[in-house]
C-alpha positions as CSV (number, residue, x, y, z in Angstrom):
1,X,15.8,6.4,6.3
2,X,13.8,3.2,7.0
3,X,9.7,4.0,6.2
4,X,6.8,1.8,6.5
5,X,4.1,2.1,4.3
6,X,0.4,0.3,5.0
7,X,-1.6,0.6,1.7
8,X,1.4,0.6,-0.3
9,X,-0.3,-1.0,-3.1
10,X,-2.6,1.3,-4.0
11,X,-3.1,4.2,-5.9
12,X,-1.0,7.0,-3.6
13,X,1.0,4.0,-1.6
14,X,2.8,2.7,-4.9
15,X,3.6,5.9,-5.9
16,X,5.0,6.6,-2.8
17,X,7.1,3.3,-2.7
18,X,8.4,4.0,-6.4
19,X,9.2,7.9,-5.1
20,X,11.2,6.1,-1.7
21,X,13.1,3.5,-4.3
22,X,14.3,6.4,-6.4
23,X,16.0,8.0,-3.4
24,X,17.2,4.2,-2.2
25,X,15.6,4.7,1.2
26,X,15.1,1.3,3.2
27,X,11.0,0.7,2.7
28,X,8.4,-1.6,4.6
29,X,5.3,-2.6,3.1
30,X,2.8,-3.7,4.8
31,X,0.5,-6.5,2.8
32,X,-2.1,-9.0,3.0
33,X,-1.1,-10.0,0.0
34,X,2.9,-10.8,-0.4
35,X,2.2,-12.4,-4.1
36,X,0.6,-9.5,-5.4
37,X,3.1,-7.0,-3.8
38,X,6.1,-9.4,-4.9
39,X,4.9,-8.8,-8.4
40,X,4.2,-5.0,-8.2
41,X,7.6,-4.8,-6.5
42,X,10.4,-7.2,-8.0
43,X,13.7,-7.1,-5.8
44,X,15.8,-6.8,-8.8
45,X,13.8,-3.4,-9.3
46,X,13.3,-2.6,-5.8
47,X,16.4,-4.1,-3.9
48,X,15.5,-2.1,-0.4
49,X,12.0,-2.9,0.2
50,X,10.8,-5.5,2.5
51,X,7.8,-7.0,1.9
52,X,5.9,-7.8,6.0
53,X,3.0,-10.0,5.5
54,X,0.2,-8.7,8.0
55,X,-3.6,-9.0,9.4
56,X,-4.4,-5.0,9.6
57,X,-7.1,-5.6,12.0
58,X,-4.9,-8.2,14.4
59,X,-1.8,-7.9,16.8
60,X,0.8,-9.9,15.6
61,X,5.0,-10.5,15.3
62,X,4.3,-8.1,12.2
63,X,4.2,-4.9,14.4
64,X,7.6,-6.1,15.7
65,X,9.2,-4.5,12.5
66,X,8.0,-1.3,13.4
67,X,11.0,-0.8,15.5
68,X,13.7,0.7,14.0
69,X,11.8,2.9,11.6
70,X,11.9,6.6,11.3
71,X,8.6,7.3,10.1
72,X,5.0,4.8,9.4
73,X,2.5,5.7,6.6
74,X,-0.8,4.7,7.3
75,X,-2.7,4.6,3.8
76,X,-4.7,1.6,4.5
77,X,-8.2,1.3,4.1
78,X,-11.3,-0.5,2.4
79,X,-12.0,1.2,-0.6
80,X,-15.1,3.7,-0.9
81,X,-16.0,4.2,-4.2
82,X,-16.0,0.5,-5.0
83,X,-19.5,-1.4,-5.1
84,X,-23.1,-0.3,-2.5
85,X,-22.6,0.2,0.8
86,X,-24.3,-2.8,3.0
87,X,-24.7,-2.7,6.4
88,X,-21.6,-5.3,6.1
89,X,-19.7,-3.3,3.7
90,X,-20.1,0.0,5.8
91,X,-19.1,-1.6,8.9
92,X,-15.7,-2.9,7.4
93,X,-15.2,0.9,5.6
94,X,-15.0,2.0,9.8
95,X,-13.6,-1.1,11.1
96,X,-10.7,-1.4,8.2
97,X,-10.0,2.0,8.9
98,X,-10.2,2.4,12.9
99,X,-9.1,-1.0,14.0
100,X,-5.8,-1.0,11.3
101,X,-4.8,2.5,12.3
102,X,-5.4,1.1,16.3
103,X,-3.6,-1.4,15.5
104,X,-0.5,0.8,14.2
105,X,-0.7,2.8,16.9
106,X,-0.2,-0.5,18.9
107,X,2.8,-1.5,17.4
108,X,4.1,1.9,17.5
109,X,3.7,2.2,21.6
110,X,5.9,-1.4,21.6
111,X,7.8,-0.5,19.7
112,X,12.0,0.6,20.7
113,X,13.1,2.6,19.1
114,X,10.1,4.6,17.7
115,X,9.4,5.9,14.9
116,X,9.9,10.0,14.6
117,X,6.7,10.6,13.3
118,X,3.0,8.7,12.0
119,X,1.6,10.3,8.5
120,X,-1.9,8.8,9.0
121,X,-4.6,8.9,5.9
122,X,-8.1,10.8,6.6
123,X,-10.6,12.0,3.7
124,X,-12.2,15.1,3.0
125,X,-15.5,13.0,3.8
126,X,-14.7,14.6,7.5
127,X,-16.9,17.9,6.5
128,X,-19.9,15.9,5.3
129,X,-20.8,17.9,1.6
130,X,-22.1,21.5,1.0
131,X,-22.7,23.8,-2.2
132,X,-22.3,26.7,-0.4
133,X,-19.3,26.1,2.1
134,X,-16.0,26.6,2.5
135,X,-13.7,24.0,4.8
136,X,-10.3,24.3,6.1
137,X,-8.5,22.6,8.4
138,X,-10.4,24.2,11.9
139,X,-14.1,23.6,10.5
140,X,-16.4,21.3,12.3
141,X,-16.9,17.6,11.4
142,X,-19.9,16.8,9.7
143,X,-22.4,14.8,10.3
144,X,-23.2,11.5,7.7
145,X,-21.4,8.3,7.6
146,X,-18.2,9.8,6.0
147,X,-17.5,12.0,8.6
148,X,-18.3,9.6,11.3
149,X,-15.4,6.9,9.5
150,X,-13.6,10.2,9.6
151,X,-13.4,10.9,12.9
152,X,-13.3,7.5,14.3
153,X,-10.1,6.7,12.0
154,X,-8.4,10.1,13.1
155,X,-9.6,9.6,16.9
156,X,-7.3,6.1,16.6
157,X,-4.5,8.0,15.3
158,X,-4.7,11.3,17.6
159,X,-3.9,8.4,20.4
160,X,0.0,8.4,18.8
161,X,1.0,11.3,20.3
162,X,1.0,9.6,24.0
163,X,4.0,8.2,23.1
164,X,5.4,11.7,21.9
165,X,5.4,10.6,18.2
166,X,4.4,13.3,15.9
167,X,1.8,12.7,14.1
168,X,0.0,14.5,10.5
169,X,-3.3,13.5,9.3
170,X,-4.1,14.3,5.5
171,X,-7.6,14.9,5.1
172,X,-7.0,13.2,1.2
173,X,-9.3,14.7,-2.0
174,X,-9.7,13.1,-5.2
175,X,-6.4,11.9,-6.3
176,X,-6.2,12.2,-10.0
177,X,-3.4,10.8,-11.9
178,X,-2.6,7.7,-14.3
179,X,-5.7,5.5,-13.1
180,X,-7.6,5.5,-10.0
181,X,-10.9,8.2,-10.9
182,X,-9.7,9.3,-14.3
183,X,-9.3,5.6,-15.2
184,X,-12.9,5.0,-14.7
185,X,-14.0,8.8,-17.2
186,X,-11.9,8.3,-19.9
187,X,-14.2,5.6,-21.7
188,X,-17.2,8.0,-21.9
189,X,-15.4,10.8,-23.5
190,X,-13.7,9.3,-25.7
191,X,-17.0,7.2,-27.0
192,X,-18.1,10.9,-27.2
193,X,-20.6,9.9,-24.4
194,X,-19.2,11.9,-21.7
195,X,-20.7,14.9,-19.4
196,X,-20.9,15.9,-15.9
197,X,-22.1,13.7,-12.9
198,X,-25.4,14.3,-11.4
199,X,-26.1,18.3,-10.8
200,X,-23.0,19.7,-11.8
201,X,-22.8,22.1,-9.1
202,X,-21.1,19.9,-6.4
203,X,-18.0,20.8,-5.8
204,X,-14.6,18.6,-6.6
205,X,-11.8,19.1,-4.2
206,X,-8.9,16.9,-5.8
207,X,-5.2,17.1,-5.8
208,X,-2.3,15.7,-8.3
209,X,-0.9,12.2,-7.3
210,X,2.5,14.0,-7.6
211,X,1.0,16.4,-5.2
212,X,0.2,14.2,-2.4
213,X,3.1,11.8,-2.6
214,X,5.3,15.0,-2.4
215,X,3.5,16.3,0.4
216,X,3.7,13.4,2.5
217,X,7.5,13.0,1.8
218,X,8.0,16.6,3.0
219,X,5.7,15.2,6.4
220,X,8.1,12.7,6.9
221,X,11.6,15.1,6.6
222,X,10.3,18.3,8.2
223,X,9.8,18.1,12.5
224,X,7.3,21.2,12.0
225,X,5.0,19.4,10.3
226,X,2.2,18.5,12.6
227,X,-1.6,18.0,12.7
228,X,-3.9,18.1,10.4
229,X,-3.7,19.1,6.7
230,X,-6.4,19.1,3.8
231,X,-4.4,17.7,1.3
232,X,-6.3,18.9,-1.6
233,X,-5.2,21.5,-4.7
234,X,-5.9,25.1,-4.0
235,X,-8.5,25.1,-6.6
236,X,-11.5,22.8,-6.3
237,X,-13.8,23.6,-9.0
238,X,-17.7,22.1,-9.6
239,X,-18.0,19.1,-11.2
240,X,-19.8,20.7,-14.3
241,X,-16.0,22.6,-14.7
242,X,-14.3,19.6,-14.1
243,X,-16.1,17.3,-16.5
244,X,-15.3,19.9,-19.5
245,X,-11.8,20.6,-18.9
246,X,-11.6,16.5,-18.8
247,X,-13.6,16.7,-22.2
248,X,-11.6,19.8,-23.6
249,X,-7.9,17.6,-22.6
250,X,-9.5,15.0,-24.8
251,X,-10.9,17.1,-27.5
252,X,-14.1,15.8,-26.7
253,X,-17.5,17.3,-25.5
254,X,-19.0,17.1,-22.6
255,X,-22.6,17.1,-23.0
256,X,-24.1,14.2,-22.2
257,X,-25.1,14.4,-18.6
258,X,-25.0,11.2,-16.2
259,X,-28.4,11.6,-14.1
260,X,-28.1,10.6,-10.3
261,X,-30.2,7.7,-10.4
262,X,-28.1,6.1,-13.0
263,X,-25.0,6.6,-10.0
264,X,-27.3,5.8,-7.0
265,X,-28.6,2.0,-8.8
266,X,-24.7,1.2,-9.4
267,X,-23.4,2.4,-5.5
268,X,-26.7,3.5,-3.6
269,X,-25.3,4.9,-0.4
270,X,-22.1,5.0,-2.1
271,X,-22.9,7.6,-4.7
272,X,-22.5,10.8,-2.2
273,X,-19.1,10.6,-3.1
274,X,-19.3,12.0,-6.4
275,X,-23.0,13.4,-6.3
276,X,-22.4,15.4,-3.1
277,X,-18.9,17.4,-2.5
278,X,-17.3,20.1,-0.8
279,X,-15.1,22.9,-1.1
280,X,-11.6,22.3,0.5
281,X,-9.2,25.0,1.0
282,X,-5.6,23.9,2.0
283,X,-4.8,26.5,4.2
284,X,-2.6,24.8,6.6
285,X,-0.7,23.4,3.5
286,X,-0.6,26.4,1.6
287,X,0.7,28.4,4.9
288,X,3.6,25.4,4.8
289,X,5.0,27.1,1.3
290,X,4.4,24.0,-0.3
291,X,4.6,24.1,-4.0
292,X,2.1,22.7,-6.0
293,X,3.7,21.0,-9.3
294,X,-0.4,20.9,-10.5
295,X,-2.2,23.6,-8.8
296,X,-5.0,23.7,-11.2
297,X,-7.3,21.3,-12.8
298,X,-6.3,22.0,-16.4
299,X,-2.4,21.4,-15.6
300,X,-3.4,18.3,-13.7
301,X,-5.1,16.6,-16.6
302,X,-3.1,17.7,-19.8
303,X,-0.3,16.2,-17.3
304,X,-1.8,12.8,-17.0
305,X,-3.9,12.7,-20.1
């Protein structure tokens, strides 16, 4: 198979490409930054991926190399989590996300012949947050700034399917795994500073790395798969629970609380993503039969800790 991959350097994209090397399949990453992605990727390690220099929010020859492929992965986007949110910085969080995935979609409807099938990121964000909730897949959109990126970045990728290219959307959790959100929780602990985030009681719906980049292989190679999918584990838990099975992995306590205005003066808008949650269920996922290597928290961490 022949796959192109947008946010191929990060977190879930280079798993993905290392995952696509292992079974030799012919990959497409597409970068604004070939040096970097030259260095992550080395031909002599990677001797089937092509590296396409591209402008996400532009048309261009890149989405010429679209043809021919069986299936695009769309994981590109500004980062969230990553510094306030500005009026500049929030526009660019839509923009990055609605524009690149329009601009996909562009290449796509050129493109002869077309890919079988568009695997296009979303976020849990889609819901807005809730204690008391429970979303699946069929609940309503929310109503803060996270849904709204939600729905605008979905909306671009719903407009696939006039082309009669199937299309899933992951609605992505917290991806835990060997850096990304763990990276930045270790320290505490093991300075025996660690504890829960804000309240406690907001929920954490996460999934393995392994989990997600298995789940969007079986997207590309199964025709059923189609729509939309929470791609989260089956067990979210509060972050109170999460913090001391993080702490217990470690054989550290978790006792020292980070207060929400310590989070709001670092992000300031940014800080609903870890003070304010929801509770996920997979249910579209789970009524796929798909097999969870980390289903719960505990298994997850002692895996990557």
């Amino acid at each position: 198979m022949k796959i192109a991959i947008t946010g191929g350097t990060g977190f879930v994209g280079s798993r993905l490409v290392a995952k696509l090397n292992e079974k030799k399949e012919n990959i497409l990453i597409f970068t604004r930054n070939k040096e970097r992605t030259q260095k992550m990727f080395p031909n002599s390690a990677f001797p089937t991926l092509e590296i396409v220099p591209y402008t996400p929010k532009k048309s261009g020859d890149w989405q010429e190399k679209i043809a021919g492929c069986d299936a695009v992965v769309n994981l590109a986007g500004e980062p969230l989590a990553e510094g306030r949110w500005t009026s500049d910085r929030k526009q660019e969080i839509i923009l990055s996300r609605q524009i690149g995935t329009q601009k996909i979609v562009e290449a796509i409807a050129k493109a002869d012949p077309k890919p079988q099938v568009l695997i296009n990121a979303s976020a849990i964000g889609y819901y807005g947050t809730s204690e008391t909730q429970i979303f699946a897949e069929n609940s309503p959109s929310g109503d803060d700034f996270l849904a709204e990126v939600c729905q605008k970045w979905e909306a671009e990728a719903e407009k696939v399917k006039e082309n009669n290219v199937r299309l899933v959307i992951l609605r992505l959790g917290i991806v835990l795994g060997n850096g990304g959100a763990i990276a930045k929780m270790i320290t505490p602990f093991k300075l025996f500073m660690g504890g829960s985030i804000g309240s406690g009681k907001q929920w954490f719906s996460w999934i393995h790395q392994e989990d997600i980049v298995n789940l969007i292989l079986e997207a590309i190679t199964h025709p059923e798969i189609a729509g939309v999918y929470n791609a989260t584990s089956p067990n979210p838990v509060r972050m109170e629970k999460f913090c001391y099975t993080l702490g217990e992995v470690l054989h550290r306590p978790s006792w020292l609380p980070v207060p929400s205005f310590a989070i709001e003066a670092i992000l300031g808008d940014g800080a609903i993503v870890v003070l304010e949650g929801q509770n996920v269920q997979p249910k579209a996922v789970e009524a796929l039969g798909f097999n969870y290597q980390y289903p719960t928290v505990k298994s997850a961490l002692q895996e990557i800790l």
